[in-house]
Backbone as JSON Lines, residues from 0, in Angstrom:
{"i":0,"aa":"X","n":[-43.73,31.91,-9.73],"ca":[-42.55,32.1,-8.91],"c":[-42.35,30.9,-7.99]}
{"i":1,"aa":"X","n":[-43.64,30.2,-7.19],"ca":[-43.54,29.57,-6.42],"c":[-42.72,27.86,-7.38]}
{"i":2,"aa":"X","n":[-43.82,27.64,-8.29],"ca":[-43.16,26.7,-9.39],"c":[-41.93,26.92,-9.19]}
{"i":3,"aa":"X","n":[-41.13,27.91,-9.95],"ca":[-39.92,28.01,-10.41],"c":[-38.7,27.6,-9.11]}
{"i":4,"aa":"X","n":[-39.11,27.75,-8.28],"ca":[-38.29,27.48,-6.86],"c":[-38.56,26.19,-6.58]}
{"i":5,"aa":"X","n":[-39.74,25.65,-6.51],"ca":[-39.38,24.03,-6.59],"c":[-38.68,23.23,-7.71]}
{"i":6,"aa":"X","n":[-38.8,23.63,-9.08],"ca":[-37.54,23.38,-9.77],"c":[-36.6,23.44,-10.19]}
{"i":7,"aa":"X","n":[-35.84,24.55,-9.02],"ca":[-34.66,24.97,-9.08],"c":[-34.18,23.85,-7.91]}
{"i":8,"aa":"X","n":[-34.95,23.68,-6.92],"ca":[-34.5,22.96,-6.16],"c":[-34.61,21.35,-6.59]}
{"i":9,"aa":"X","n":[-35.33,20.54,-7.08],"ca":[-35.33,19.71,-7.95],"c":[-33.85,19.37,-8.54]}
{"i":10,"aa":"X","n":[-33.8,20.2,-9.36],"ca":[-32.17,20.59,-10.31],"c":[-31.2,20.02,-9.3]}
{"i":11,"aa":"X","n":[-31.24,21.03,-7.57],"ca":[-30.23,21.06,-7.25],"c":[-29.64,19.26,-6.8]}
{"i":12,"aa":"X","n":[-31.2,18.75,-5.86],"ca":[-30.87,17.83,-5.54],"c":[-30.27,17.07,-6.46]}
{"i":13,"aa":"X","n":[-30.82,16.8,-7.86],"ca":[-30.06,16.04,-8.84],"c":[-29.02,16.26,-8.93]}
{"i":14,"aa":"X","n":[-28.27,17.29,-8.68],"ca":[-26.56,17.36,-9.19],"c":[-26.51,16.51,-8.23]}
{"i":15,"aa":"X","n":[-26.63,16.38,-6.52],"ca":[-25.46,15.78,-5.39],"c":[-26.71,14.78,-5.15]}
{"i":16,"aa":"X","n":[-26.53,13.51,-5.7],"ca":[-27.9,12.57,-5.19],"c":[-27.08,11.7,-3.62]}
{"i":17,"aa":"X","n":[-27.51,11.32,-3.11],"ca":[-26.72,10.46,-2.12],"c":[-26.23,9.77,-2.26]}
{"i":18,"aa":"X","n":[-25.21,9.24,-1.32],"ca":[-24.18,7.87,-1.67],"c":[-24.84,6.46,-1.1]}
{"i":19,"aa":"X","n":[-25.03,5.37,-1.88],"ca":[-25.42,4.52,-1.62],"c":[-24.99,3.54,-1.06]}
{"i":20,"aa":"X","n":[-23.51,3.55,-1.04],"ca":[-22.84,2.37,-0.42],"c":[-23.06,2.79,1.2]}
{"i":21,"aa":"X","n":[-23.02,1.38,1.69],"ca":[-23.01,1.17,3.34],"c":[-22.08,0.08,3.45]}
{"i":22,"aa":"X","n":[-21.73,0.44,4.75],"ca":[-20.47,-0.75,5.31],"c":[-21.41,-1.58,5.45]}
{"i":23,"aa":"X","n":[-20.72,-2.93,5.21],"ca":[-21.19,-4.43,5.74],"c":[-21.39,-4.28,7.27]}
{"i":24,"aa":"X","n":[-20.94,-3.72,8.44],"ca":[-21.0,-3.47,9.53],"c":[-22.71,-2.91,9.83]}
{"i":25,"aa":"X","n":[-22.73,-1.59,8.65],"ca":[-23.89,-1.26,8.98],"c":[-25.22,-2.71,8.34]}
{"i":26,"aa":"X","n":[-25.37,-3.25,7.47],"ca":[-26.15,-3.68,6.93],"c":[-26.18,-4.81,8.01]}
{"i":27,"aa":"X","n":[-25.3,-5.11,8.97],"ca":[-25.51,-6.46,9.84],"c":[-26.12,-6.05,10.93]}
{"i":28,"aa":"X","n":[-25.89,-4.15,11.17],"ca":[-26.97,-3.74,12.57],"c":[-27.94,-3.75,12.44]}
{"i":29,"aa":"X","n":[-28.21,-3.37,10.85],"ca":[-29.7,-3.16,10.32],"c":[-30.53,-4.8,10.15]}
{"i":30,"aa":"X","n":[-30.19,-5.67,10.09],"ca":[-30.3,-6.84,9.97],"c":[-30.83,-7.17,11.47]}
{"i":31,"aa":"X","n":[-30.31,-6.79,12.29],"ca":[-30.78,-6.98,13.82],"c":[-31.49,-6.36,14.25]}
{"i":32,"aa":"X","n":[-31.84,-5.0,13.91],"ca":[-32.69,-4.49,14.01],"c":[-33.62,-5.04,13.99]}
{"i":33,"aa":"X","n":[-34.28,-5.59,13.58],"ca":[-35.87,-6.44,13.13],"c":[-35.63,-7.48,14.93]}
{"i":34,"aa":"X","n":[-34.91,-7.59,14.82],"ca":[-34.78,-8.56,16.2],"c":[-34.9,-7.94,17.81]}
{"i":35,"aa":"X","n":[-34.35,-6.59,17.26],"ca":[-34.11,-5.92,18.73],"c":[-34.78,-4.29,18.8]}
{"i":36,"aa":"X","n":[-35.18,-3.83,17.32],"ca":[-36.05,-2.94,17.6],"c":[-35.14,-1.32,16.74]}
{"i":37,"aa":"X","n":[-35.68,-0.7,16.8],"ca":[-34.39,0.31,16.05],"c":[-33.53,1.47,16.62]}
{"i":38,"aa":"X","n":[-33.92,1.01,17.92],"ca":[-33.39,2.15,19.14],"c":[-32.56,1.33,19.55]}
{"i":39,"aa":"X","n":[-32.08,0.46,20.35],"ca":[-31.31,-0.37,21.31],"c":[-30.88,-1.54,20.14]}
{"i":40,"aa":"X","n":[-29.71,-1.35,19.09],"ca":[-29.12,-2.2,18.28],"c":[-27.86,-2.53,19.41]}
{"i":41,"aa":"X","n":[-27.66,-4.06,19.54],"ca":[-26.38,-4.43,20.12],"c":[-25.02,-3.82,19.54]}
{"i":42,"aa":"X","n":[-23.69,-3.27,20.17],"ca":[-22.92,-3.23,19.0],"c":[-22.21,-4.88,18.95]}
{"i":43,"aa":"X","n":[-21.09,-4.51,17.97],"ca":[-20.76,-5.91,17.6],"c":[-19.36,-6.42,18.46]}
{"i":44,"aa":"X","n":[-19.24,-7.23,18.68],"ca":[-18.12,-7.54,19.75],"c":[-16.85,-7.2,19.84]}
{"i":45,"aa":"X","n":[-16.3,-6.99,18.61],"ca":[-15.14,-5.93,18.46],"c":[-14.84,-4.76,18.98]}
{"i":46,"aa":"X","n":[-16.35,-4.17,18.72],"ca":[-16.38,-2.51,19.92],"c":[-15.85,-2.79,21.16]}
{"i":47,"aa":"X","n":[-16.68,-3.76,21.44],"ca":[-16.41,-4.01,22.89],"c":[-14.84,-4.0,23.79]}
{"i":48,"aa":"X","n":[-14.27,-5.62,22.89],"ca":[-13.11,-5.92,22.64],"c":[-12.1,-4.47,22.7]}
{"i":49,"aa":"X","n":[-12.4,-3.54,21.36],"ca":[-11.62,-2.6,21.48],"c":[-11.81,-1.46,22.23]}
{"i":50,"aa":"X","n":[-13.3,-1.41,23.07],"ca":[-12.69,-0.3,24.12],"c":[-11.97,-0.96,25.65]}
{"i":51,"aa":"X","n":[-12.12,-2.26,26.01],"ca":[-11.33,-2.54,26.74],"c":[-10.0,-2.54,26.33]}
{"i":52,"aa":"X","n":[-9.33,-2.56,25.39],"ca":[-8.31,-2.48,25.34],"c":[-7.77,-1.39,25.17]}
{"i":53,"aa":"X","n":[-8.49,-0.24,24.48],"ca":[-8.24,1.15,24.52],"c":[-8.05,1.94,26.15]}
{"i":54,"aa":"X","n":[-8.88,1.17,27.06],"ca":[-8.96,1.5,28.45],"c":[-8.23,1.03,29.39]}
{"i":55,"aa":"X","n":[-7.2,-0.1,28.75],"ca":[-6.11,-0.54,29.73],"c":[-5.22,-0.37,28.8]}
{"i":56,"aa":"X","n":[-4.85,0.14,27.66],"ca":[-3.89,1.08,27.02],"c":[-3.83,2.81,27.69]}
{"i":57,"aa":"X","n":[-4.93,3.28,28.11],"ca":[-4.55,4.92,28.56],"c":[-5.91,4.66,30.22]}
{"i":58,"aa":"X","n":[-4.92,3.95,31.38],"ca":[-6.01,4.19,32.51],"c":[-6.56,5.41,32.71]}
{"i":59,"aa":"X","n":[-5.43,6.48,32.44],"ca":[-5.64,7.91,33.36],"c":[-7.42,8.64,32.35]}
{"i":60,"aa":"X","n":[-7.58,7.56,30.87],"ca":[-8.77,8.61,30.48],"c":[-9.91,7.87,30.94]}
{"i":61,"aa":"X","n":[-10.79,9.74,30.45],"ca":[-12.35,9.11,31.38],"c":[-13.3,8.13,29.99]}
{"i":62,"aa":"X","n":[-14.45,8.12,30.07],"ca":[-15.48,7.66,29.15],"c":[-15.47,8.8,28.23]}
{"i":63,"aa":"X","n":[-15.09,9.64,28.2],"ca":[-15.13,10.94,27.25],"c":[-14.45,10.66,26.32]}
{"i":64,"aa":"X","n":[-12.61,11.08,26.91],"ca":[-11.7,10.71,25.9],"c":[-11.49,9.33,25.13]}
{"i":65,"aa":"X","n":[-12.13,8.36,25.82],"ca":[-12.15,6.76,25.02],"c":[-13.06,6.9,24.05]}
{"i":66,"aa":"X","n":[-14.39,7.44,24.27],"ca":[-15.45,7.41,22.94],"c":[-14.83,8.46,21.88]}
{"i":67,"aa":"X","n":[-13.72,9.55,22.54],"ca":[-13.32,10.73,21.17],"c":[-12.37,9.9,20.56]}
{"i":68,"aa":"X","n":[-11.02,8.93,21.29],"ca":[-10.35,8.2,20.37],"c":[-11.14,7.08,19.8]}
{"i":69,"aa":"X","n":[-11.98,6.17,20.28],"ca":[-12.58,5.1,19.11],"c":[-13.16,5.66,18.14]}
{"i":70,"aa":"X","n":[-13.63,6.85,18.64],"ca":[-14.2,7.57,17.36],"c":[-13.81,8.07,16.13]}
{"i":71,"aa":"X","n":[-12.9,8.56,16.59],"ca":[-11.66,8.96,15.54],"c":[-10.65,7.85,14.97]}
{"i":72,"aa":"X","n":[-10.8,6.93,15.49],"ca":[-10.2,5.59,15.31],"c":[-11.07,4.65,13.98]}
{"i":73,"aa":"X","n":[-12.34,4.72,14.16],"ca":[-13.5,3.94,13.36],"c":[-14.36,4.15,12.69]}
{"i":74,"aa":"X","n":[-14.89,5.91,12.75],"ca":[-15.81,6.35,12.35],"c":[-15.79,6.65,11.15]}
{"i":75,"aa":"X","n":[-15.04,6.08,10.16],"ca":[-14.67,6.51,8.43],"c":[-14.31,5.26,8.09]}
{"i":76,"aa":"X","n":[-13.44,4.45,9.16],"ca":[-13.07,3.08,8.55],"c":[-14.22,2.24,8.7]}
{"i":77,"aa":"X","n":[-14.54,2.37,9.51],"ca":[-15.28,1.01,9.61],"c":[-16.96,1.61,10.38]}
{"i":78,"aa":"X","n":[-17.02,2.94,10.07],"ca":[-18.81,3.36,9.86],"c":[-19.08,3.1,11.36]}
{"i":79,"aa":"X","n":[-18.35,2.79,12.58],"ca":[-18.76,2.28,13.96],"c":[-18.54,3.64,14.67]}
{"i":80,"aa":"X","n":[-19.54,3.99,15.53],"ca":[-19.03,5.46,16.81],"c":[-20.15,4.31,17.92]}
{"i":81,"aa":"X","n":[-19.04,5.14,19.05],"ca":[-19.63,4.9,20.47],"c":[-20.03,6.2,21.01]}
{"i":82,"aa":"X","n":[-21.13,6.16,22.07],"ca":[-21.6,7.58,22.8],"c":[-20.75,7.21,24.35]}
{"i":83,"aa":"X","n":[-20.87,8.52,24.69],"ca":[-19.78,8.4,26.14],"c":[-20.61,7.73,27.14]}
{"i":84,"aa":"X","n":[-21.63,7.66,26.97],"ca":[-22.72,6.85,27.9],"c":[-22.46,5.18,27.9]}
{"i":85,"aa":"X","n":[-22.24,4.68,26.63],"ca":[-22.52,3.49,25.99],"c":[-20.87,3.04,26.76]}
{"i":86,"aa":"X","n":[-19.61,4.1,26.31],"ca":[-18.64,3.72,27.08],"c":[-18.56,3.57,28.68]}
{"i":87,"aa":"X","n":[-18.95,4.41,29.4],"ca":[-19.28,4.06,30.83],"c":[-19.47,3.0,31.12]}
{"i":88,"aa":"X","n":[-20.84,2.63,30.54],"ca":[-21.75,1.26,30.87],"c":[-21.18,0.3,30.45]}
{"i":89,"aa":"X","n":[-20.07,0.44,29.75],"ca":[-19.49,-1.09,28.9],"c":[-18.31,-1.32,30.02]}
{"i":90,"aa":"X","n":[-17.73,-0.13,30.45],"ca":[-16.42,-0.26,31.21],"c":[-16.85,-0.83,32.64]}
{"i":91,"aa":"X","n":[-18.18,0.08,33.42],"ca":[-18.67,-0.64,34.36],"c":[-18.6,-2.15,34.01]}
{"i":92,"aa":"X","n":[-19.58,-2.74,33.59],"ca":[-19.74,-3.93,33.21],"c":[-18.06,-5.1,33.24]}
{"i":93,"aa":"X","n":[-17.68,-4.27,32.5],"ca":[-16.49,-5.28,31.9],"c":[-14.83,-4.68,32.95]}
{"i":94,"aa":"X","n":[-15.3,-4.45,34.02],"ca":[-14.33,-4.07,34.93],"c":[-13.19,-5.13,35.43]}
{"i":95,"aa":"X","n":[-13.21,-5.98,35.06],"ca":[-12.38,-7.2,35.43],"c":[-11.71,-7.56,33.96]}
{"i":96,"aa":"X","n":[-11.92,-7.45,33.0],"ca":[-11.72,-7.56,31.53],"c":[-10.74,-6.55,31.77]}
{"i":97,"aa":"X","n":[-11.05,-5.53,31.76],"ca":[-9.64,-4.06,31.84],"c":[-8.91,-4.81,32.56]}
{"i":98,"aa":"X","n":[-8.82,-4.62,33.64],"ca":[-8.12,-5.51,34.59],"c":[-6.97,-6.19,34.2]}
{"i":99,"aa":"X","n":[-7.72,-6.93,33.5],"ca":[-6.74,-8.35,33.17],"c":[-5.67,-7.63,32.23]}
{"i":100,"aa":"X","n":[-6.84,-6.95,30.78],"ca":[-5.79,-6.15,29.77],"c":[-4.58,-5.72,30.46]}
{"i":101,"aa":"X","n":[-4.46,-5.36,31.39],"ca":[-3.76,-4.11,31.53],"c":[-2.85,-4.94,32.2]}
{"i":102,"aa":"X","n":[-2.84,-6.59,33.01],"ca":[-1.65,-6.86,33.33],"c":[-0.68,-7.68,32.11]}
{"i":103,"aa":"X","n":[-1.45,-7.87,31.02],"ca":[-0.77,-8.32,29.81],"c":[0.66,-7.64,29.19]}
């Protein structure tokens, strides 16, 4: 009985094996990884780029609603999500960058 349930499950995995493709995005974090460790990967400067501009496109949102729209913005196209933490700390940081966006 016990047999027979590991090769039913066997079976199953074989019908749905995983998808192998990865974005070029991901294979360039993973690439840095070796450099910076596998917890604390830099993102890539575009994120950046685009949550300042997402943040002097809508002042009134917090770090919440900016990580739910980039998210929903990137997370299928282009394999990239931000955490609402990661947005805070980027907006702190880059507080003069908004700034500027926003008188453009």
């Amino acid at each position: 009985m016990r047999d027979d349930f590991h090769h039913n499950h066997i079976l199953l995995v074989n019908l749905f094996p995983k998808a192998t493709y990865l974005y070029p995005q991901t294979l360039q974090r993973r690439a840095s990884a070796k450099k910076y460790g596998t917890k604390y990967l830099p993102k890539p400067q575009w994120v950046i780029t685009e949550i300042i501009r997402l943040a002097a496109l809508y002042p009134t949102y917090s770090g919440h609603k900016l990580a739910f729209v980039f998210n929903r913005l990137y997370a299928t196209s282009k394999g990239m999500t931000v955490s609402k933490s990661w947005v805070y700390k980027t907006l702190s940081r880059y507080k003069h960058e908004v700034l500027l966006e926003r008188r453009r």
